[in-house]
C-alpha positions as CSV (number, residue, x, y, z in Angstrom):
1,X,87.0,71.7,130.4
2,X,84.1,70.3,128.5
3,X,84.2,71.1,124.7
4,X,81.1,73.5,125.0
5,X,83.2,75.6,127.6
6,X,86.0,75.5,125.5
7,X,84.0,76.9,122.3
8,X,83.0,79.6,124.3
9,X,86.5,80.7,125.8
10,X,87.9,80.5,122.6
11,X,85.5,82.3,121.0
12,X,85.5,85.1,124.0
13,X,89.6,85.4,123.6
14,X,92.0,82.6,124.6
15,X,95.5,83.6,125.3
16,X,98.9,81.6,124.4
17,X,98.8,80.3,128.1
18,X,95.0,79.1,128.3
19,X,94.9,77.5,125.0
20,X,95.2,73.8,125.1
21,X,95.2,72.2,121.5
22,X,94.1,69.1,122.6
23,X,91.0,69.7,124.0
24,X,90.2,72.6,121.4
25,X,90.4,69.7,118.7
26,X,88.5,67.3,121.0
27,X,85.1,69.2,120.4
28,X,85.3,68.0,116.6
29,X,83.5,64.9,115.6
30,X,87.1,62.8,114.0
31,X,84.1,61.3,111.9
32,X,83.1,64.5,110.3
33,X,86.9,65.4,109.9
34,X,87.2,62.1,107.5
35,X,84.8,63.5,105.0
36,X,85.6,66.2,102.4
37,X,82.0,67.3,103.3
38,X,82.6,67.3,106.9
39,X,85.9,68.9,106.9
40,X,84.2,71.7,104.7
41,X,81.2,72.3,107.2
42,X,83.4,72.3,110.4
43,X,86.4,75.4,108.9
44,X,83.7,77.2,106.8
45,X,83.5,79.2,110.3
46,X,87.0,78.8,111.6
47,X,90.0,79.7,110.1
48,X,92.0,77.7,113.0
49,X,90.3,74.6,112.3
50,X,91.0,75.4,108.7
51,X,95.1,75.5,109.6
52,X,95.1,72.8,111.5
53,X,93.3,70.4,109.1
54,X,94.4,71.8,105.4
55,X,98.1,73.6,106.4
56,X,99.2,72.0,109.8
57,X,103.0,71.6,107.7
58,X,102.7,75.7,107.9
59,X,102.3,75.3,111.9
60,X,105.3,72.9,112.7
61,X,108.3,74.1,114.6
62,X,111.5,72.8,113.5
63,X,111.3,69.2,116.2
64,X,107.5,68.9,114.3
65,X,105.5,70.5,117.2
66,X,102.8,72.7,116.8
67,X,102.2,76.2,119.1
68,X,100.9,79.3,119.0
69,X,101.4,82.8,120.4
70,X,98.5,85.4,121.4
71,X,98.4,87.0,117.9
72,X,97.8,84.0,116.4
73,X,94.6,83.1,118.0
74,X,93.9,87.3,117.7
75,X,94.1,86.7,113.8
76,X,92.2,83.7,113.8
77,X,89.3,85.7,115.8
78,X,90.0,88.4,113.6
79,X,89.3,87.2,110.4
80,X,86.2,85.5,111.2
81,X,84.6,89.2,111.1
82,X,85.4,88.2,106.8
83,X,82.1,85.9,106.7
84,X,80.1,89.2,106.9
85,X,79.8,91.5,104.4
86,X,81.1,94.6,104.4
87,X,77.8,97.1,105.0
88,X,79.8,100.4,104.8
89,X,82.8,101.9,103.2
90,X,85.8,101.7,105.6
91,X,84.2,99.2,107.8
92,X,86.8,96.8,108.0
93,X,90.3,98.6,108.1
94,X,92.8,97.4,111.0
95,X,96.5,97.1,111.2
96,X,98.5,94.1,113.4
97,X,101.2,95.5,114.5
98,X,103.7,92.0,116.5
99,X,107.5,91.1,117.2
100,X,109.1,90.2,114.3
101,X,109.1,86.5,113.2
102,X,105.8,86.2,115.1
103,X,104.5,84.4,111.6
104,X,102.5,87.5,110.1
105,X,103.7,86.8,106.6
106,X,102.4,82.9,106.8
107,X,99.0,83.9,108.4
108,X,97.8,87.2,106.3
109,X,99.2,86.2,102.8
110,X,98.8,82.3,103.2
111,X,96.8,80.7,105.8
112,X,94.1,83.0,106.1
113,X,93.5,84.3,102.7
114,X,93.5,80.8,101.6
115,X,90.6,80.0,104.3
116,X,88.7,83.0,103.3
117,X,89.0,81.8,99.3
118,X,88.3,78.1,99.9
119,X,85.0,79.4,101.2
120,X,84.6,81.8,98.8
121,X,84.4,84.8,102.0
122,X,86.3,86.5,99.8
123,X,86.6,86.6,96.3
124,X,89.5,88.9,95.2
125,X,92.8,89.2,97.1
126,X,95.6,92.6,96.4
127,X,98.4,91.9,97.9
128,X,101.0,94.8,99.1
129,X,104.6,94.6,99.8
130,X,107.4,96.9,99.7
131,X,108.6,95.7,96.9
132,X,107.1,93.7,93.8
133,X,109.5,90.9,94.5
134,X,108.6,90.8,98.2
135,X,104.9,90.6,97.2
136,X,105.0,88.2,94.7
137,X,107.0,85.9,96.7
138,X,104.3,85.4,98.9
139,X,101.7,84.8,95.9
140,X,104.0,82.2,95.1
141,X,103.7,80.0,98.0
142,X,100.0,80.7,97.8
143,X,100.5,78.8,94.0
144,X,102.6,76.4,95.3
145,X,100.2,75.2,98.2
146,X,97.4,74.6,95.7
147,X,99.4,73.2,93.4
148,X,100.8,70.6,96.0
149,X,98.4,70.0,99.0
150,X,96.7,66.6,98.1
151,X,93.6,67.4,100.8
152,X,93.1,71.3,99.5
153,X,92.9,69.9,95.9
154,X,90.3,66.9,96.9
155,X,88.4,69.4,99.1
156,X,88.1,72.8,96.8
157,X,89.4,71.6,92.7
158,X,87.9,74.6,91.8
159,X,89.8,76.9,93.8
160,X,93.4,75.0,93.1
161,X,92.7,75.0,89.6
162,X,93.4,77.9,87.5
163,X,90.5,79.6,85.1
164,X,90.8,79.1,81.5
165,X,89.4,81.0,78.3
166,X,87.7,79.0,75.8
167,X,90.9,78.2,74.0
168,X,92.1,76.1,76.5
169,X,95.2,78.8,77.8
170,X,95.1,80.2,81.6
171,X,93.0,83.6,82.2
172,X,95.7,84.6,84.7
173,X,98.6,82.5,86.2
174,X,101.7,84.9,86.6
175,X,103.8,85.4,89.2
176,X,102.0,88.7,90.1
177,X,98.0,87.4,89.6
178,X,96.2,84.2,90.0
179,X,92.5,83.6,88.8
180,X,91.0,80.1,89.7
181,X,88.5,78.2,88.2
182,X,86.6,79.2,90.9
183,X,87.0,82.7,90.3
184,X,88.7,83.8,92.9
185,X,91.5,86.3,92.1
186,X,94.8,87.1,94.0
187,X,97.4,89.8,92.6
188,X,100.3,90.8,94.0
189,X,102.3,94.1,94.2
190,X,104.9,96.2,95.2
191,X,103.4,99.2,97.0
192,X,104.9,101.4,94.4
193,X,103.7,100.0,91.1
194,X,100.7,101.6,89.6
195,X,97.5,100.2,91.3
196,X,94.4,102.2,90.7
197,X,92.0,100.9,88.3
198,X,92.9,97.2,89.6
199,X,89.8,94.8,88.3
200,X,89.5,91.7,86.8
201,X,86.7,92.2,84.8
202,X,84.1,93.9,86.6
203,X,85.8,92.4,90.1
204,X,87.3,94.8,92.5
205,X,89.4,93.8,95.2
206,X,87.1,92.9,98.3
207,X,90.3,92.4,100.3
208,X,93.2,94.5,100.5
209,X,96.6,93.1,102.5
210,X,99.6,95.3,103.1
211,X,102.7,93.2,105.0
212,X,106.0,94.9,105.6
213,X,105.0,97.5,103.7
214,X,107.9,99.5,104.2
215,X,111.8,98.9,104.1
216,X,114.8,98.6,106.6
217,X,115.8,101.9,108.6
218,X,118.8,101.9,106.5
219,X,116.7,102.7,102.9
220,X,114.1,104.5,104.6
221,X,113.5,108.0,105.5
222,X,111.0,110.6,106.9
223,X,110.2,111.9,103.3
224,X,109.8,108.7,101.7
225,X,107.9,107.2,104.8
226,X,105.4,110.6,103.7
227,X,105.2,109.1,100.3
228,X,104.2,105.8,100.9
229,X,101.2,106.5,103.1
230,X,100.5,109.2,100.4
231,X,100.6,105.8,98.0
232,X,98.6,104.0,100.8
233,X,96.0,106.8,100.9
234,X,95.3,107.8,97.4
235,X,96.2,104.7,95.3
236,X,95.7,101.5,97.7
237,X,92.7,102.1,99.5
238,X,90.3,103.9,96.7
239,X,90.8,100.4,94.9
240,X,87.7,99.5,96.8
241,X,86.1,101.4,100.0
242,X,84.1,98.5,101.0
243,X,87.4,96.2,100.7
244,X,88.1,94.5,103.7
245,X,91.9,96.1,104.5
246,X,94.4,94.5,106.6
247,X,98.2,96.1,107.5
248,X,100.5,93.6,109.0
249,X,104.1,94.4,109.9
250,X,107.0,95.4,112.6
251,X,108.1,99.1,112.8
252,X,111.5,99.6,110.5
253,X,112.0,103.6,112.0
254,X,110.8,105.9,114.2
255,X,107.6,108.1,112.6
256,X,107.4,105.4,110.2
257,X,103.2,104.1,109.0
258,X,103.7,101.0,111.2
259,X,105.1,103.5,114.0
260,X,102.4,105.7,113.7
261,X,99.7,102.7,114.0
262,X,101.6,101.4,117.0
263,X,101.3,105.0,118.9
264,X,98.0,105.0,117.8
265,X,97.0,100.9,119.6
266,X,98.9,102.1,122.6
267,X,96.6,105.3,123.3
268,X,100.1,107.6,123.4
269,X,99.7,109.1,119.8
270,X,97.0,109.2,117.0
271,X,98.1,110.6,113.4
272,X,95.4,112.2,111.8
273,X,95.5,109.7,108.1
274,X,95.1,106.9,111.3
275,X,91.2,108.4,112.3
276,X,90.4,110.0,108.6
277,X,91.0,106.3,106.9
278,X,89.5,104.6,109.9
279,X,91.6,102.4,111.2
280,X,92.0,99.9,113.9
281,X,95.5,99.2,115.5
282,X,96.3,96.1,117.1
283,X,99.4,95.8,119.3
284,X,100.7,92.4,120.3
285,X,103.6,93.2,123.2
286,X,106.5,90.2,123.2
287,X,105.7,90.3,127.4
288,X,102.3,90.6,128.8
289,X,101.6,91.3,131.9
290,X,99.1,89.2,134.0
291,X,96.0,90.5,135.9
292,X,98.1,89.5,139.1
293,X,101.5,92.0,137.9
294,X,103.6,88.4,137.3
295,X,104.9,88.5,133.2
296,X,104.6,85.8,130.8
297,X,106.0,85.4,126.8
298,X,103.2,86.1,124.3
299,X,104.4,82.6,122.7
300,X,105.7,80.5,125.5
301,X,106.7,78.2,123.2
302,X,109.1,79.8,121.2
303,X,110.1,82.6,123.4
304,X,110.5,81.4,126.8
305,X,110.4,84.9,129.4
306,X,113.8,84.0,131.0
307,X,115.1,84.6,127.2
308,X,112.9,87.8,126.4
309,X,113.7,88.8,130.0
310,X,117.5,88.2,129.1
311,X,117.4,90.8,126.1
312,X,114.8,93.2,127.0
313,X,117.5,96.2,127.6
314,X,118.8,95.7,124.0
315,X,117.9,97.7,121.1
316,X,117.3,94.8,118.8
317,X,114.5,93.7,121.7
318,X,113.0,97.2,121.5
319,X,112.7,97.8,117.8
320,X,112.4,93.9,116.8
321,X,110.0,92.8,119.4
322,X,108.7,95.7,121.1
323,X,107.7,97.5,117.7
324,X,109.7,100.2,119.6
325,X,112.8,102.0,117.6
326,X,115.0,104.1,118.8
327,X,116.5,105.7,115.5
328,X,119.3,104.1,114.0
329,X,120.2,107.1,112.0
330,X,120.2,109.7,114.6
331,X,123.6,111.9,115.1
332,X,123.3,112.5,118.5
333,X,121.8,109.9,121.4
334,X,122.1,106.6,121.6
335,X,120.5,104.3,124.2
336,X,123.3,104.2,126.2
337,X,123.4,107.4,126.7
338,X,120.2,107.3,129.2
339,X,120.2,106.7,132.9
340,X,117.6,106.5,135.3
341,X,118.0,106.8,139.4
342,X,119.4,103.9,141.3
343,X,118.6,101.3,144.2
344,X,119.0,105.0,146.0
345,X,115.8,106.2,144.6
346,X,115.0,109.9,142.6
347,X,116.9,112.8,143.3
348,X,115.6,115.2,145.8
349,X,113.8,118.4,144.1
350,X,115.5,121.5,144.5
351,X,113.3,123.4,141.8
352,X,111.2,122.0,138.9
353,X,109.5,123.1,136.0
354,X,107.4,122.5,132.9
355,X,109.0,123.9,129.9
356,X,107.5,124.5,126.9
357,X,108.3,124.3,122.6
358,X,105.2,125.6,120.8
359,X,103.8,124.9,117.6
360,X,102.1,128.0,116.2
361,X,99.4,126.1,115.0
362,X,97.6,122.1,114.7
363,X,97.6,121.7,111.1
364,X,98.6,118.8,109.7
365,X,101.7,120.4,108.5
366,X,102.9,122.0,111.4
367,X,104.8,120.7,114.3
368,X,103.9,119.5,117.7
369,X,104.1,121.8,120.4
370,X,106.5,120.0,123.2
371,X,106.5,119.9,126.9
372,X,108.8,118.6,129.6
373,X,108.8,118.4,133.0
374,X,112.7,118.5,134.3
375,X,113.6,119.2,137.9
376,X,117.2,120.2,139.5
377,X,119.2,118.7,142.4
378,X,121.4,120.7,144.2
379,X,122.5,117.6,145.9
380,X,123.6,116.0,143.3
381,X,124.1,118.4,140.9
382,X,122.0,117.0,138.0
383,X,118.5,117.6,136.3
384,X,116.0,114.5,136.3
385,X,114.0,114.3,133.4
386,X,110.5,113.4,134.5
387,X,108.0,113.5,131.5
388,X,107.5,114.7,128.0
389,X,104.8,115.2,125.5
390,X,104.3,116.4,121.9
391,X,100.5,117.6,121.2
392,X,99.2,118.7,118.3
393,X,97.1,121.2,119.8
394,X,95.5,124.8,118.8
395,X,96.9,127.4,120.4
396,X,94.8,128.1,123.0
397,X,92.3,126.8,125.7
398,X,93.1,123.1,124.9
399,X,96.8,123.9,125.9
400,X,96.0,126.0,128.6
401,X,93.8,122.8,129.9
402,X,96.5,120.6,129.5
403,X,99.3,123.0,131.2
404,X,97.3,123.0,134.0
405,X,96.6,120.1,134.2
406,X,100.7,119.1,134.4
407,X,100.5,122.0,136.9
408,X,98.3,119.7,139.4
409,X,100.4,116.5,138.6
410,X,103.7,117.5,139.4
411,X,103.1,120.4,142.4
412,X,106.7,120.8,142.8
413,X,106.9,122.9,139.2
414,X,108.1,126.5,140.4
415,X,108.2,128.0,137.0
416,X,106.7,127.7,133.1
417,X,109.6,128.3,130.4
418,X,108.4,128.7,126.9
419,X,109.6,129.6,123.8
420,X,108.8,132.7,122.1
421,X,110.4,132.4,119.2
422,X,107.3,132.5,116.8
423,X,104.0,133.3,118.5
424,X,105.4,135.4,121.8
425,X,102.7,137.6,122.4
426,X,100.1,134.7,121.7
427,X,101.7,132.6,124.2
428,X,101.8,135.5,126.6
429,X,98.0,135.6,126.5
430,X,97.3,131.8,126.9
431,X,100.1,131.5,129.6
432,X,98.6,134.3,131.2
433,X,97.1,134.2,135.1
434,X,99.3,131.1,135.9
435,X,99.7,129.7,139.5
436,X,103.3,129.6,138.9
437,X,105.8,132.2,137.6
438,X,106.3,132.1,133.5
439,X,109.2,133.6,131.3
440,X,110.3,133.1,127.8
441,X,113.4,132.6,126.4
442,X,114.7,133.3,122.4
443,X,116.9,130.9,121.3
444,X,119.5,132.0,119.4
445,X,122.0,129.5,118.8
446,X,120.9,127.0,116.3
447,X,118.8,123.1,117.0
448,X,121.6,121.0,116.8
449,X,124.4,123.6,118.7
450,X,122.2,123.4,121.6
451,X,121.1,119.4,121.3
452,X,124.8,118.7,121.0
453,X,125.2,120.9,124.5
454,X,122.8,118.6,126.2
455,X,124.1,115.6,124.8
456,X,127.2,116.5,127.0
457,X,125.6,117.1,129.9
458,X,123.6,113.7,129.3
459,X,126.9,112.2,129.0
460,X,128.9,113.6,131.6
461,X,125.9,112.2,134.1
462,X,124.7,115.6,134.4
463,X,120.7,114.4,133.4
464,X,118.5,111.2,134.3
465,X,114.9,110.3,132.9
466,X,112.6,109.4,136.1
467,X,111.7,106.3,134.3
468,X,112.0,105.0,130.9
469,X,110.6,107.6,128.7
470,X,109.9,105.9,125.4
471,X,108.9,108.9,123.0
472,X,111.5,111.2,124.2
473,X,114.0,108.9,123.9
474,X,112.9,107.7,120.5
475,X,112.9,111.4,119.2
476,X,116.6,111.8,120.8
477,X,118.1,109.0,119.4
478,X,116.7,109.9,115.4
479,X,117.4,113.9,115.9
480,X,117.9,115.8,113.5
481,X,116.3,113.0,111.5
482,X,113.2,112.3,113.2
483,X,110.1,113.5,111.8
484,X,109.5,115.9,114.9
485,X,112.1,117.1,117.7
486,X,109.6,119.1,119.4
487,X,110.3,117.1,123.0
488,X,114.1,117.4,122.6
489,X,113.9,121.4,122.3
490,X,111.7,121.6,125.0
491,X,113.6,119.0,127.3
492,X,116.5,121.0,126.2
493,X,115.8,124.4,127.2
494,X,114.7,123.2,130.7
495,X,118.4,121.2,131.1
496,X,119.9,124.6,129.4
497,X,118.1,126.9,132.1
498,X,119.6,124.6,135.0
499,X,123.0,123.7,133.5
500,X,123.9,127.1,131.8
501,X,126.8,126.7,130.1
502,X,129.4,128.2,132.6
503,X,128.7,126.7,135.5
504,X,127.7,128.5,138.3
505,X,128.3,127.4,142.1
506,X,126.1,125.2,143.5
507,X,123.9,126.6,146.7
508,X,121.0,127.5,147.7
509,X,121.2,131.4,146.1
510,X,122.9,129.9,142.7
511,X,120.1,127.5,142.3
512,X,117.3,130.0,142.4
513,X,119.2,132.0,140.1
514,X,118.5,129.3,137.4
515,X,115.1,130.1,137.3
């Protein structure tokens, strides 16, 4: 690979297996690299030049070797886009969303705001954390790099130095703000503390960074998960519309902001703030799949597959790496309490259908409206969970559309079940002309009477999911906690229909009686 083919791959996307350091470091002139004026030329454009030269002590694994994962050379890319202006408010809003200890906290809060300061990309820095401690601690190894790195202090005094006033004392060199001599400015906050109106004189942040902006499952809830992106919305971003804004972090809960934003980089969910506020969401998986179908680690180096591979059915793997929680705090499900079919294969259909838990309407305050697809085995005497969705959708021809649609995916579905609770004659005239037979059912016994009914039957072997159903299983494992337990209901009454409570025989008539 010549070093003109290399620029161009790396600047078109190298992964963690393509990139070799030698040869990206081999298109460099070592001449220019000896001179405070060449070194300043050759990072001014790349903040991965810029680590390697000024902060390579930052990149060094604990036997002194230096790697990197995909994400890293995704941020590096990423933050090149800072050496533009910002042309429109919102512009530049995206959230990184990695495996935890991927080095997000050492490459948003350190390496690359440093880059983007020694080059004066960027002139004032907020910093976000969940709490003003957390925050400040990272402003703090920003200080102490300045204070410390011999070649950052002979290459850019003026950034390393703090500002003074004409009396000789500091403008600003707490533990929560920095202003160099320079003039660039970095603050740092807890998410919480009072933010709006944040200047230094008539300086407005031009970059905004939020990193684990949100605390451990254990201290966090649905309600106060609704307050912070209230904070995020109304306090944090108006600081400055043109701000570059960058949210870094690993989901702590299900329906969590970082949750959300993952949904929303995966195509299975977008929350409305997510569109409103303009946001990007990046998703860095901890295995990636090749063009080919063969896996590979998203940092070799540090996460070799056979070890991922080896605790990939855990639930620390799923939250901590795959950004994937199941709910801690749910009273109900756990992840053990799912099965899927065996080397035998699926169960054979004896009936399916879709079954339906409606939302009266799409506003941002109402619920989802949830759908399942769960067939029944009279061989084996168990339901198989097949799919399930929760849609914010008006009451209507969308959802017609989309019930359809399910209708032409999965043939086999004999029958429609939907609640009527709220809405029945509405539903009756959406539902209405359907290839397939509908009914309704009332519940009557209360949410968590009938969840704990299906639980049993989940635990008694009496229900499988087709496959891995990540949403569902998320929303089964937080209920009654979760944000939303539209799926469950639905998934629930379709089990309920098939399993009544007393059971019945198992034949051909008894069968068709369930539906």
């Amino acid at each position: 690979m010549t070093p003109a083919t290399f620029t161009r791959g790396y600047l078109d996307g190298l992964d963690a297996e393509t990139f070799d350091l030698d040869a990206y470091l081999a298109q460099f002139d070592p001449r220019l690299l000896g001179t405070p004026e060449g070194r300043q030329v050759l990072t001014r454009l790349d903040p991965l030049l810029f680590a390697l030269v000024y902060v390579r002590h930052h990149l060094r694994d604990s036997e002194g070797q230096i790697t990197f994962g995909d994400a890293h050379l995704d941020w590096c890319r990423a933050a090149r886009g800072w050496v533009r202006p910002v042309a429109a408010p919102s512009e530049q809003r995206d959230a990184y969303i990695a495996p935890r200890n991927m080095g997000k906290s050492t490459w948003w809060f350190l390496i690359l705001p440093l880059w983007a300061a020694a080059h004066g990309h960027v002139k004032f820095a907020a910093a976000f954390a969940s709490s003003a401690g957390q925050a400040e601690t990272h402003l703090g190894s920003f200080k102490r790099e300045i204070d410390t790195n011999e070649l950052l202090r002979a290459d850019f005094a003026d950034l390393c130095s703090p500002a003074r006033r004409p009396s000789g004392t500091n403008v600003a060199d707490t533990q929560s703000m920095f202003v160099s001599k320079a003039g660039f400015v970095f603050a740092a906050r807890g998410i919480d503390s009072s933010n709006l109106g944040m200047k230094v004189g008539e300086q407005r942040p031009d970059l905004l960074l939020c990193d684990d902006i949100e605390p451990d499952e254990s201290s966090y809830s649905a309600d106060q998960a609704s307050k912070r992106r209230t904070t995020l919305i109304d306090s944090i971003l108006p600081l400055n519309v043109y701000a570059r804004v960058v949210i870094s972090g690993t989901v702590t809960m299900p329906g969590s902001i970082v949750h959300q934003l993952t949904k929303h980089a995966r195509g299975v969910e977008t929350a409305d703030w997510i569109s409103e506020e303009g946001f990007r969401a990046h998703y860095t998986p901890p295995i990636v799949q090749r063009d080919d179908g063969t896996e590979r680690s998203v940092w070799p180096a540090k996460w070799p597959l056979a070890y991922l591979k080896s605790i990939e059915h855990t639930r620390s793997f799923a939250k901590n790496m795959s950004n994937d929680p199941m709910g801690a705090d749910g009273d109900l499900w756990t992840p053990d309490d799912f099965r899927y079919p065996g080397d035998e294969g699926p169960d054979p259909i004896t009936h399916m259908m879709l079954s339906i838990d409606p939302a009266v309407t799409a506003k941002k305050g109402s619920d989802y409206t949830g759908l399942a697809v769960v067939s029944w085995s009279a061989r084996h005497r168990r339901c198989t969970v097949h799919a399930a969705w929760g849609l914010k959708v008006q009451p209507g021809p969308l959802l017609r559309d989309r019930v359809l649609a399910i209708l032409d995916e999965f043939p086999e579905i004999g029958l429609i079940l939907i609640e009527i609770n709220q809405g029945g004659d509405t539903w009756k005239a959406i539902l209405h002309g359907m290839p397939v037979k509908v009914k309704t059912v009332q519940q009557t016994e209360n949410k968590f009477t009938r969840a704990e009914g299906v639980l049993n039957h989940y635990q008694r072997g009496r229900v499988i999911h087709a496959r891995r159903l990540v949403d569902l299983e998320q929303q089964m494992c937080a209920f009654p906690k979760a944000p939303n337990d539209d799926m469950v209901d639905a998934t629930g009454s379709a089990i309920r229909r098939f399993i009544p409570n007393k059971e019945r025989p198992v034949s051909k008539a008894s069968t068709a009686s369930y539906l």
